[in-house]
Each structure stands twice: as C-alpha cells, then as structure tokens.
VMD Tcl script that draws the C-alpha trace (Angstrom):
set ca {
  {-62.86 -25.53 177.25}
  {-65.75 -25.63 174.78}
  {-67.42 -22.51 177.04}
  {-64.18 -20.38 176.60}
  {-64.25 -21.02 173.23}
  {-67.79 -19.83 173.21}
  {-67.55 -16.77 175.28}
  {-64.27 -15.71 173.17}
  {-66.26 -15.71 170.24}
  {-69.21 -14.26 171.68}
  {-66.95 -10.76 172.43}
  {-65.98 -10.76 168.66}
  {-68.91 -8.23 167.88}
  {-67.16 -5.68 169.97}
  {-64.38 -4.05 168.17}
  {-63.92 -1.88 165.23}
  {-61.13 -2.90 162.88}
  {-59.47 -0.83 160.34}
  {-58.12 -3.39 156.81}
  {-55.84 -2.10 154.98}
  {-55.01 -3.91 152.04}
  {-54.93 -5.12 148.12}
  {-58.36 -5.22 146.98}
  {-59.00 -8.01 144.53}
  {-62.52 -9.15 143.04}
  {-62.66 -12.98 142.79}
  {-64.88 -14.39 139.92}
  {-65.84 -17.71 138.84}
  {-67.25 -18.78 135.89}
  {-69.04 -22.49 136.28}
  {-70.01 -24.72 133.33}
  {-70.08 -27.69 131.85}
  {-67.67 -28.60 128.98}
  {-68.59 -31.51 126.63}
  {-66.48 -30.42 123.25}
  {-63.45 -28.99 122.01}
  {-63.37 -25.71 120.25}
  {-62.85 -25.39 116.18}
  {-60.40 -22.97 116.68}
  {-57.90 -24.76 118.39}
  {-57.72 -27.85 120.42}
  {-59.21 -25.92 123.76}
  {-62.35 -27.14 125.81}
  {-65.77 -25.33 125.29}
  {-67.22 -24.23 128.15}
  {-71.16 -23.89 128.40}
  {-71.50 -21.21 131.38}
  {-73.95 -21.76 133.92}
  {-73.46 -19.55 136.79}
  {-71.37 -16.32 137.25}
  {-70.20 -15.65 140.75}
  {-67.91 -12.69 142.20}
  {-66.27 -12.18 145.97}
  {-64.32 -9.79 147.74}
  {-60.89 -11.36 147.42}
  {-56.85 -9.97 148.42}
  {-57.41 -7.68 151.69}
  {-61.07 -7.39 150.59}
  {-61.55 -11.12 152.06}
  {-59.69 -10.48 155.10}
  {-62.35 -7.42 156.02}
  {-65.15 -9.93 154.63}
  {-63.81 -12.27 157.14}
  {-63.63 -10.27 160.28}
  {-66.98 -8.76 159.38}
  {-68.62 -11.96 158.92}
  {-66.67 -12.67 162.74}
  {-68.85 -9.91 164.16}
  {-66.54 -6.95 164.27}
  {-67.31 -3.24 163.00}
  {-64.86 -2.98 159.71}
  {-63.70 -0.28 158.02}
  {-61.78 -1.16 154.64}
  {-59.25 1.39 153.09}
  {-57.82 0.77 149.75}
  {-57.51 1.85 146.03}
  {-58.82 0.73 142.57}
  {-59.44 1.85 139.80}
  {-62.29 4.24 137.64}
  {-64.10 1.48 135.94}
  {-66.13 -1.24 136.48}
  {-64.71 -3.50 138.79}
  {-64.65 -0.60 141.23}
  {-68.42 -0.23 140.75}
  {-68.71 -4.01 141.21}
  {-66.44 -3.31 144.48}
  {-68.14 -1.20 145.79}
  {-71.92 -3.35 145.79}
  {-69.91 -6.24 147.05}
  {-68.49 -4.28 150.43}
  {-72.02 -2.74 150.93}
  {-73.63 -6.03 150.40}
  {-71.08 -7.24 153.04}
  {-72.01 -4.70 155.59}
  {-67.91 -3.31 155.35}
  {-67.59 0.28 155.15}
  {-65.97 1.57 152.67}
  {-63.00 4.26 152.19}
  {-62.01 2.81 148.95}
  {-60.07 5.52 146.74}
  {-60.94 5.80 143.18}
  {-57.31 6.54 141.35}
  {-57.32 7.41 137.54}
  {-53.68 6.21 136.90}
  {-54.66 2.05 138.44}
  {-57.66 0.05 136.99}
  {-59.27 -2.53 139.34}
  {-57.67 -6.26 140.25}
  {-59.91 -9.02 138.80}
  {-59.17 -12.73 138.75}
  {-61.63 -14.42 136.39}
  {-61.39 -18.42 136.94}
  {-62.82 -20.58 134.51}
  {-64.62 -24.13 136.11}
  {-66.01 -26.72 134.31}
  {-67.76 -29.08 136.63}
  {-64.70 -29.26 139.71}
  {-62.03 -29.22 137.03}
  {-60.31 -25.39 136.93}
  {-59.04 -24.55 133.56}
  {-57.71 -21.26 133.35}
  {-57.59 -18.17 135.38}
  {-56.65 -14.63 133.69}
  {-55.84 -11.54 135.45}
  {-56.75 -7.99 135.02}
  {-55.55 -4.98 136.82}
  {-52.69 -2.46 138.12}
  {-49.63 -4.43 140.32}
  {-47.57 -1.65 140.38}
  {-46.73 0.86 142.83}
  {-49.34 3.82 143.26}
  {-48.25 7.02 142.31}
  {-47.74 9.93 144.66}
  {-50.76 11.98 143.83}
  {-52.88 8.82 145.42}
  {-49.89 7.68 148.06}
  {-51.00 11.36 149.59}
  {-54.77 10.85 149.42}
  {-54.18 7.36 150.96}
  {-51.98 8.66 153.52}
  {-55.18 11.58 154.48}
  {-57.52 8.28 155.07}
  {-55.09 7.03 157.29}
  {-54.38 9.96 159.48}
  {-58.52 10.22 159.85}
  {-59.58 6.73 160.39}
  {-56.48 5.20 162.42}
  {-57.29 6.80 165.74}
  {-61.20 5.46 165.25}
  {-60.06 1.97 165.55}
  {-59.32 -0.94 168.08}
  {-57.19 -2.71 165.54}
  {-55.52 -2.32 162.30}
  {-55.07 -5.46 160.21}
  {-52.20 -5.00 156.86}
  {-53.25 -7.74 154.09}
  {-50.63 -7.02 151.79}
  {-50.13 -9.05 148.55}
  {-47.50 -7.19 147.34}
  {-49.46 -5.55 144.10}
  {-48.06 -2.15 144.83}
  {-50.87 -0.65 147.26}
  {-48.03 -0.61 150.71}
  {-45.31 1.46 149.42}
  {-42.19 2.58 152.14}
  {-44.53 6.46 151.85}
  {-47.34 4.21 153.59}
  {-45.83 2.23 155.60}
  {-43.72 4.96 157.74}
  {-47.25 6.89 157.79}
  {-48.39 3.49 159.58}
  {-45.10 3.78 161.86}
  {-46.09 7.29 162.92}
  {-49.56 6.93 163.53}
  {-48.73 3.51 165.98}
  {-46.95 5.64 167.68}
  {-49.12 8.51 168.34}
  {-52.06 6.18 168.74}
  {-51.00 2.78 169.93}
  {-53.16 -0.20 168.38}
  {-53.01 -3.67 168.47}
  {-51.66 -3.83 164.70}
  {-51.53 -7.37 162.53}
  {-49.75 -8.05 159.59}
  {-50.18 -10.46 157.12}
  {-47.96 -9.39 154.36}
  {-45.63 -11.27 151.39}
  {-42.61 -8.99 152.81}
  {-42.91 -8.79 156.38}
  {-39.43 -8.03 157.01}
  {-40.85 -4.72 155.51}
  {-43.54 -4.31 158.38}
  {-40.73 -4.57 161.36}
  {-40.58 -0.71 162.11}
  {-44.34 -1.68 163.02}
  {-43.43 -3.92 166.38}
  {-46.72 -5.83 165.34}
  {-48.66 -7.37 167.82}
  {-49.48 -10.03 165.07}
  {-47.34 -11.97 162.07}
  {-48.42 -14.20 160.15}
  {-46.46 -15.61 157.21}
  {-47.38 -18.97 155.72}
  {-44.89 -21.48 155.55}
  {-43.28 -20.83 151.95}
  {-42.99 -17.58 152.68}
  {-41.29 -17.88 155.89}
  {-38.74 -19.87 154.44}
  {-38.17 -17.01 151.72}
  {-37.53 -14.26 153.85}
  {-35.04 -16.34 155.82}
  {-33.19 -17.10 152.77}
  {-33.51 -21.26 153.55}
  {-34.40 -24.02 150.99}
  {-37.51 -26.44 151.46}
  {-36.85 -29.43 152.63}
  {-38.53 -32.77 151.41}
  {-39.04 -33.07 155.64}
  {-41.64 -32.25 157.91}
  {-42.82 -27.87 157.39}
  {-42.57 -27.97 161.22}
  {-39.59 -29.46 161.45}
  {-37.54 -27.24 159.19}
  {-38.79 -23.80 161.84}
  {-38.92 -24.60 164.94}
  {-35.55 -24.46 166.16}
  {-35.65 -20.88 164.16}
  {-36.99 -18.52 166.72}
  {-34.60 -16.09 166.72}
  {-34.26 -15.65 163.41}
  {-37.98 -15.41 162.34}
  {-38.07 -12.83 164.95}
  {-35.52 -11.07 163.58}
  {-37.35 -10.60 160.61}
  {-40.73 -9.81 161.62}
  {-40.12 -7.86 165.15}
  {-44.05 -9.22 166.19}
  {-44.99 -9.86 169.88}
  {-46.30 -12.97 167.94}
  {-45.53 -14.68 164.98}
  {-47.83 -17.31 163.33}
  {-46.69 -19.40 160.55}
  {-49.09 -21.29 158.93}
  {-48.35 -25.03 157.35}
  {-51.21 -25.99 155.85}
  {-51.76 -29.69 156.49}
  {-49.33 -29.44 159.60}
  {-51.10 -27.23 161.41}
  {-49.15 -24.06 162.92}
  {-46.23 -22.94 164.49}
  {-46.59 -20.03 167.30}
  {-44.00 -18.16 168.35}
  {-43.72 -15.31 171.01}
  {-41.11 -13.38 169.91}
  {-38.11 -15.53 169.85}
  {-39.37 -18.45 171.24}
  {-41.78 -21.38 169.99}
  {-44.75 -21.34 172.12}
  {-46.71 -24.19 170.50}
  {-47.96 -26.16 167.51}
  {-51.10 -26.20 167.10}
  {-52.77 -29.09 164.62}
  {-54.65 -28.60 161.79}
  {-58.23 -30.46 161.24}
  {-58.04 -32.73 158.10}
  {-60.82 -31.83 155.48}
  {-61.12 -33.84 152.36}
  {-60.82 -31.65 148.82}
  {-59.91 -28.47 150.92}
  {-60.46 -24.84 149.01}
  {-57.99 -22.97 150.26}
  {-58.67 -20.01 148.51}
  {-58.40 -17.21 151.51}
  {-58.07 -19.79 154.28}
  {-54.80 -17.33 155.28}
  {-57.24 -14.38 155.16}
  {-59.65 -16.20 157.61}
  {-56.93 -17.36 159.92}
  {-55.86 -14.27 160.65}
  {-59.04 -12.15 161.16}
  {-60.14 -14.79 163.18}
  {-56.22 -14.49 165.56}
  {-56.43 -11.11 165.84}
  {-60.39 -11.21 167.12}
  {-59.61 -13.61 169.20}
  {-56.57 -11.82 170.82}
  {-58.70 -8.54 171.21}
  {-61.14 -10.66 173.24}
  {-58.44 -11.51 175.56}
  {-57.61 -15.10 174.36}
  {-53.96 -15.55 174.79}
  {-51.82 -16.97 171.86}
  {-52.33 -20.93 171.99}
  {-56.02 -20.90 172.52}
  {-56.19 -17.70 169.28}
  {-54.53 -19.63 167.39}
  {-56.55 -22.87 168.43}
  {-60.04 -20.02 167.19}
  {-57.83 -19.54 164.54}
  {-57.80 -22.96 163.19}
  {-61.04 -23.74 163.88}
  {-62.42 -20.73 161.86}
  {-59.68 -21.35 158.85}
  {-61.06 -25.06 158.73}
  {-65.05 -23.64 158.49}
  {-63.70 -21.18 155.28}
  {-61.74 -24.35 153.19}
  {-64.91 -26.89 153.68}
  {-66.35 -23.81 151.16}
  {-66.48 -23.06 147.50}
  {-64.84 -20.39 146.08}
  {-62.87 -17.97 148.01}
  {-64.38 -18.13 151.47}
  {-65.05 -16.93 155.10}
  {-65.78 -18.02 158.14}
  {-69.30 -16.55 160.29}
  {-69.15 -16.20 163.84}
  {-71.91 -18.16 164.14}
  {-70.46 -21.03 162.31}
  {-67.44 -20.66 164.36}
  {-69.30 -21.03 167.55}
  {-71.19 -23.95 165.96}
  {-68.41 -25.75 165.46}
  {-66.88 -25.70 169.03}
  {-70.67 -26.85 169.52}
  {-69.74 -30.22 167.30}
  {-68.10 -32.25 170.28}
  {-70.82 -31.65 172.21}
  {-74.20 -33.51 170.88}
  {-76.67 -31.99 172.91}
  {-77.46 -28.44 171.59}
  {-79.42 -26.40 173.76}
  {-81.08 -24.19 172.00}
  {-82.38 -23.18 168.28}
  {-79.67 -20.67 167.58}
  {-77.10 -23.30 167.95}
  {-79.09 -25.20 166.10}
  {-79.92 -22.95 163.08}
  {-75.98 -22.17 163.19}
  {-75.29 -25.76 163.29}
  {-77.55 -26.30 160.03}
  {-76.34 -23.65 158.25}
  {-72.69 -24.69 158.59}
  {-73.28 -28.58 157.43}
  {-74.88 -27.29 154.52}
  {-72.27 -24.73 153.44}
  {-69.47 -28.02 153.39}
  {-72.73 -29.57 151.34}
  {-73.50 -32.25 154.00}
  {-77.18 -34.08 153.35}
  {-78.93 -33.63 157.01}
  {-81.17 -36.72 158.26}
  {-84.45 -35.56 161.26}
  {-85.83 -37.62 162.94}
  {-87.56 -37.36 166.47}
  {-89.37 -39.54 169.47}
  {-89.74 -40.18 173.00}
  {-86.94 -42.39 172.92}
  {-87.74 -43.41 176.56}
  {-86.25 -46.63 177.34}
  {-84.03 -47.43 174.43}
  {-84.44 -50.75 172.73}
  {-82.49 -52.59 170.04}
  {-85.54 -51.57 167.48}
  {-84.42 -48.00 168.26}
  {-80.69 -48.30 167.45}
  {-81.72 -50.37 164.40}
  {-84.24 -47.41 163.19}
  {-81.94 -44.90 163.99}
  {-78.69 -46.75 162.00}
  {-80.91 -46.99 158.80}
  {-81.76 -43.24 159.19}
  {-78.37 -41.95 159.46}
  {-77.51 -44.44 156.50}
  {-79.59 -41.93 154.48}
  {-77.51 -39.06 154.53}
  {-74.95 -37.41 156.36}
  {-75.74 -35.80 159.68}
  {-78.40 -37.67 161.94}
  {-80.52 -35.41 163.68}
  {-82.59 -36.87 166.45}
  {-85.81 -34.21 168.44}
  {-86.57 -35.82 171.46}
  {-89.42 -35.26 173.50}
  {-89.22 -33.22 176.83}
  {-90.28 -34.97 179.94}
  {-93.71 -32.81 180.13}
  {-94.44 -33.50 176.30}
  {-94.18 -37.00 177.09}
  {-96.95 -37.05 179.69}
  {-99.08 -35.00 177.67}
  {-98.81 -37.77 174.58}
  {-98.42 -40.97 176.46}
  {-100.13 -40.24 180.11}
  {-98.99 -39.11 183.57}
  {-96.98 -42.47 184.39}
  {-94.76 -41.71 181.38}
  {-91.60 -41.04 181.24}
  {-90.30 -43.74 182.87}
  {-86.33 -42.13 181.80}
  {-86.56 -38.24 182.21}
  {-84.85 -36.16 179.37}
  {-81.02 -35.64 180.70}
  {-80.54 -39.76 180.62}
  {-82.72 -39.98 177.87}
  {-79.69 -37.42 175.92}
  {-77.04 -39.19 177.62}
  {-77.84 -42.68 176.14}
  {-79.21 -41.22 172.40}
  {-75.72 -39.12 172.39}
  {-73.50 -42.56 172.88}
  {-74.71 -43.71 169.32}
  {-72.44 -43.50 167.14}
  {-75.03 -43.35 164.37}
  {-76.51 -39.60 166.41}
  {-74.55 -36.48 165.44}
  {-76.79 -34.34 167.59}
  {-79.62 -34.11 170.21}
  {-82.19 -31.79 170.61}
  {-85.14 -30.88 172.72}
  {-88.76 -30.07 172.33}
  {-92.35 -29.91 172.94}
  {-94.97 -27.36 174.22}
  {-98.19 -27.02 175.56}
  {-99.23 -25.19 171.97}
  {-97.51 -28.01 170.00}
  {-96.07 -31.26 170.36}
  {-94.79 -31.52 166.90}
  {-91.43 -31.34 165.92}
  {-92.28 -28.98 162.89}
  {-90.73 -25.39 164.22}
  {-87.55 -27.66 164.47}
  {-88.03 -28.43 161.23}
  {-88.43 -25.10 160.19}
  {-84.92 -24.65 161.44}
  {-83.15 -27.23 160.36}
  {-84.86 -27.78 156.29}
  {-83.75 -31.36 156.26}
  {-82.98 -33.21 152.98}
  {-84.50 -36.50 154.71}
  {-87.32 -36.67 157.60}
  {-86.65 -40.20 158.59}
  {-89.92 -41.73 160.87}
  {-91.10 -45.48 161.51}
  {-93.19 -47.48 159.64}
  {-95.79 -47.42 161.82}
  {-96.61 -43.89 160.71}
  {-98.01 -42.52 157.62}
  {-97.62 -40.13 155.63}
  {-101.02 -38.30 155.78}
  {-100.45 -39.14 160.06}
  {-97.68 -36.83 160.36}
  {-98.69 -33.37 160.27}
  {-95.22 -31.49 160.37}
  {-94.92 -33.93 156.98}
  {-96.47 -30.73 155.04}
  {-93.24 -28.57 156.27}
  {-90.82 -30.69 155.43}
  {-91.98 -30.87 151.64}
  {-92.29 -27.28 151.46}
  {-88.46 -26.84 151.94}
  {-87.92 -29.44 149.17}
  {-87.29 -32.20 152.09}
  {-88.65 -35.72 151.72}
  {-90.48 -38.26 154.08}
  {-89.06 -41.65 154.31}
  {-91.30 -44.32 156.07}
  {-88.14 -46.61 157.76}
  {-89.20 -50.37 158.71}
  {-89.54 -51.19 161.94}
  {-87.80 -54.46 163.96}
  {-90.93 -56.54 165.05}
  {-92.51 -56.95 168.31}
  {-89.73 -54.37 169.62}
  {-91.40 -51.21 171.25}
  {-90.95 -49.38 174.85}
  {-94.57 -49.64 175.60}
  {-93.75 -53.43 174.80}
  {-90.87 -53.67 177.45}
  {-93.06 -51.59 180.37}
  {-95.76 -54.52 180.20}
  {-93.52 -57.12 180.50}
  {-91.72 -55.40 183.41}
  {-95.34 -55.17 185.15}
  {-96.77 -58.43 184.15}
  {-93.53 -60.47 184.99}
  {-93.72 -61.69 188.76}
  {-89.65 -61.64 189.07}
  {-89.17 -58.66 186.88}
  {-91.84 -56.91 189.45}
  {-89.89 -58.09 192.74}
  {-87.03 -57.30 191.36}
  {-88.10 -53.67 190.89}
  {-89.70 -53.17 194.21}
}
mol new
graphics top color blue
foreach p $ca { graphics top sphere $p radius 0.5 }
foreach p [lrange $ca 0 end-1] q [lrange $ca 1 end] { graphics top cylinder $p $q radius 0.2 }
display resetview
C-alpha cells in the first residue's frame, strides 16, 4: 500500500492550481519573559526572534506548493506594508502571485506574542469587511483570465470579506464554461453549493453550525455520521470531508458516509493551518487519481507532518513521502534518506548514526546498539554492503549477505531505520553522514577518535562522537573461530 502511497505523491508535481482566498500574514514574536512591567501588572517580554508566514488562503497555496504543484494565488490586500511583506513571502515560496493592491483594505496581520512555549497575546490588524465594487470588478477580471489556465481551483475562505455573492456567481459561471475539479474549504459552505464542488471540507464545529445542531459532550463522530443527507444538503460536494481533530475524519460521498479515517496522535500538536494542509494535500491527491478513502488517508498523513511544526505550518512532498517511508525501515536510497532527516528534525527529534558490518548478530551488538538509541531519538544504523565487506574483512566474509543482514537489524526495536553503503572509492560512512548531520555518531569502544576518519564530518555539522563500551569477549570474528575450531560445531555445519 506503502508504493501507492508513493506513486500518488510522486504525480503531485503535475498540476497547476489556482487559490483563491483570505490572505493573512502570520507573525510571531519569541522571547523570554522574566519580570512584570511598571506600568501595569503585564509580563515583559525580551524578544529574541521575529518570524512571519503566509497564513489564511496564503497557507493553503504554501501548502500545495510545498506538495509539488504549480500555484497561482489570487487575492487582495492592502497599499502598505504588509502587502510588501506579502509579496517577498509568496516569491520566497515559489507561488505566483496575482495579489490585488486595493486602496480602500489595509493588509491582515496576526502578531502573536511567545514567551518561551507560553502564548500571551495575539492582536490583529487589517480590513474584515466586504471589498468594495471598484476591486470586486478587478478581482472578478483575474478570475475570468486565470480560471481556464488551471487543473484545479481551491476556495480558502475565512470569511473576512474577500468571497462576496459578486464573486462567487463569477466562480459559478466560469465552472461552467470551463469545468474544474473545484475544492472548497470555506466558514459558510452552504454559500459555495451553486459550485457542485468536487471537494468540502468543513471541520467539525463548523459542520455542526451550518446544520443548526448543538455539540454534544459525545464522541465528534458520533454526533455526524448518521447525517449524510443533511450535510449534503448543505454543501452539494461530490465529497464532503469533515475534519475532527483528535478523531480523525468523516468522508462522505454525497449523501452517504464512505469511511472514517483515524487520526495519528502527536503529543503538543500546533494546529495552526493543519485544515489548510489537509486539504491541499485531498485535493492533490484526488487529481492524481487516488479515490476518496486512500486521499483522505494522504490527507492525514500530510496534516499530521504540518502539526509536529512550529508556527503555522506545511507539509513538503518530500516529507510526505518520507513518512509513508516510516513503516518500512529499510530506505533504499539517499533521497529517502535526506527526506527522512529533514522531517525528524522539523518535529525537533535528536538523530543517533551509527554503522557496521553487522554480520552475524551477537548479544554485544543489540547491547551497543540499545545504549546508542538511548542517546537520542531516532537510531540510525549504515550497514555495510556485501562487496564492502570483502574488501574490509577478506573474500570469505560475509558469512550473512546484506538482505538478512537488514531483515534481522530491522526486528530491533531499538533500530528506526536501515541503510546501505560502501564503494570501491570509499568505505566510510561519511557521505551518509553528510546527509543525515546527526546530533550523536554513536561507535564502539574499540575505536578512537583520531581512528575514525568520517569523525572530522560529523563535528563540522555541530554533531558529536560518542565512544559506547563494548560487552567483553563478544565479537563476530569471535563466534566464526569457534564455529571452525569446534569439532561438533564443524560437523554440524557440513
């Protein structure tokens, strides 16, 4: 299932997607706060760093650009500042821009104020309230141009005035002059219905507003699946995803409930644009002809990457196929493995390398290899192809060739991956190393640290060398003398 998964995610670099939404700017201000102002009794905060994101329907065309696709994002702000600052942060993010500068609206900033992990105040800035005709028309002229360049058109509306009925019958027309797969994502979507959407997808509290219904102290799931009909009655989408947070999501086509998919647990979740993620990453996968259970299942996956962030996230494609890669622990080549990396250090994991031969495994391995992971969070292991084996150890050697050699290091529980290598230019494990930057490069005590050459690499990323113990008179080359010098051991094998 993995390989679907894989080759779904793969095709995500091949459409063009047209966002139309709310543009918001995201900033954080990080500190530390050790007093209390004079003024009043309010904390100080010493500011440290001073970080701004594409955030509103500006995430969601992060998102599907940071999926792979070719994104175009239309929207308005204002003439100031914060539409300067817009405009670096779409460039930076590789999303084309037909942003339209409007005198009469200044630009939507929300400012958040963190000291240490503790949020203290967030203050807003910017227009919420419907544009005014003079920029309704010049939004409406984007439209007409750039809707028929387009595979898909994704809707992130927050409701802050940008989707007025003027737009959205413009939307109705075009769709039906130039039929695209459209998806909606919307605080009204009873508003969107005229649309026929290919794609819903409310979250659970707003689901139960449109349908008029109070929350329940009871399971999210339980209060909407028996209501089909009516949430398509409200949204008019081929498919309708309500999201649940914790409980996962409910899929419905049409009328009827199709599935519920599960949602991965993540401790201290950011949630901040998971909704954005989750549906860049549906509509992708639908385009790449995944059918509604296994999108959703993308869907998920690629909402779970974005939360294990700071600050408002997204989700790359290559950390999406990385972690469909995570059940697996034998990656098979560097780009998994860089993409790998790169994810475990985004959700600030601490990763352990090691390597070996690892060619008949011994109780001094699994020891090692325990106190090694016990140093951080994700165990590495390089193992040593079959051919770099006989190079280092002699033409007799291996006496386990590399697929079993895998297949046992991979049923440790202490291993979160397996890879490969070796060369004829270099038996080191230092281009892995290269790749992967590890905090920790864990090897046996019967090593130095002048003795290990790729030592030099791992410093230079700001890694460390740790020199492990190792369990006495336990070794491989140990075990293959007393299988040759031991008369029964020797009939035995012959």
């Amino acid at each position: 299932m993995e390989l679907i998964y894989q080759t779904l995610i793969k095709a995500f670099m091949q459409p063009a997607v047209l966002v139309l939404g709310d543009l918001m700017i995201d900033t954080y201000l990080r500190g530390a706060s050790t007093r209390l102002s004079p003024e009043a009794p309010v904390p100080v905060v010493d500011i440290s760093s001073h970080t701004s994101v594409l955030g509103g329907g500006a995430n969601t065309a992060a998102n599907l650009r940071h999926l792979g696709a070719s994104v175009t994002f239309v929207s308005l702000v204002g003439n100031d500042y914060g539409a300067e600052l817009a405009g670096e942060l779409l460039q930076k993010e590789g999303i084309r821009d037909e942003v339209i500068r409007c005198d009469t609206r200044t630009t939507m900033i929300k400012t958040r104020v963190i000291a240490g992990q503790q949020l203290l105040t967030r203050y807003d800035e910017g227009t919420e309230v419907p544009l005014d005709s003079a920029c309704e028309a010049q939004l409406i002229a984007v439209l007409e141009r750039e809707f028929p360049l387009h595979d898909a058109i994704v809707i992130a509306d927050y409701n802050k005035g940008l989707l007025t009925p003027g737009i959205i019958a413009a939307l109705e027309r075009l769709n039906q002059q130039h039929p695209k797969f459209v998806a909606v994502d919307a605080r009204k979507l009873q508003q969107y219905k005229g649309l026929q959407p290919a794609l819903a997808k409310p979250n659970f509290r707003e689901m139960m507003a449109m349908l008029e219904l109070p929350e329940q102290p009871c399971s999210k799931a339980q209060q909407l699946e028996e209501m089909g009909e009516a949430i398509y009655a409200v949204t008019g989408a081929a498919v309708t995803a309500v999201t649940l947070d914790e409980e996962g999501a409910l899929i419905f086509l049409e009328d009827k409930l199709l599935c519920h998919t599960a949602a991965r647990a993540v401790s201290n979740p950011n949630v901040s644009g998971a909704g954005d993620t989750y549906v860049s990453a549906f509509t992708l996968a639908s385009l790449a002809g995944a059918n509604a259970p296994t999108a959703a299942e993308i869907a998920g996956a690629a909402a779970t990457v974005a939360i294990r962030k700071n600050n408002t996230a997204h989700c790359k494609q290559s950390e999406l196929m990385a972690y469909f890669s995570m059940k697996d622990k034998y990656i098979r080549d560097v780009e998994e493995l860089e993409a790998l990396c790169e994810m475990y250090k985004s959700q600030g994991k601490k990763i352990v390398f090691t390597n070996g031969c690892f060619d008949i495994l011994h109780s001094g391995h699994v020891s090692y290899l325990e106190r090694a992971a016990s140093l951080g969070d994700i165990l590495i292991v390089g193992v040593n192809t079959d051919e770099s084996i006989k190079r280092l150890k002699g033409p007799e050697r291996p006496i386990n060739h590399l697929n079993d050699r895998v297949q046992v290091l991979a049923g440790l529980g202490a291993v979160a991956h397996v890879i490969a290598f070796g060369s004829g230019q270099d038996d080191t494990p230092e281009s892995l190393i290269r790749i992967i930057r590890p905090a920790i490069f864990a090897k046996g005590g019967d090593y130095s640290r002048e003795s290990l050459p790729e030592a030099t690499a791992v410093e230079e990323f700001g890694g460390e060398v740790v020199l492990l113990p190792l369990v006495p008179d336990r070794s491989t080359t140990l075990i293959i003398k007393r299988i040759y010098t031991t008369p029964a051991l020797k009939v035995a094998e012959g």
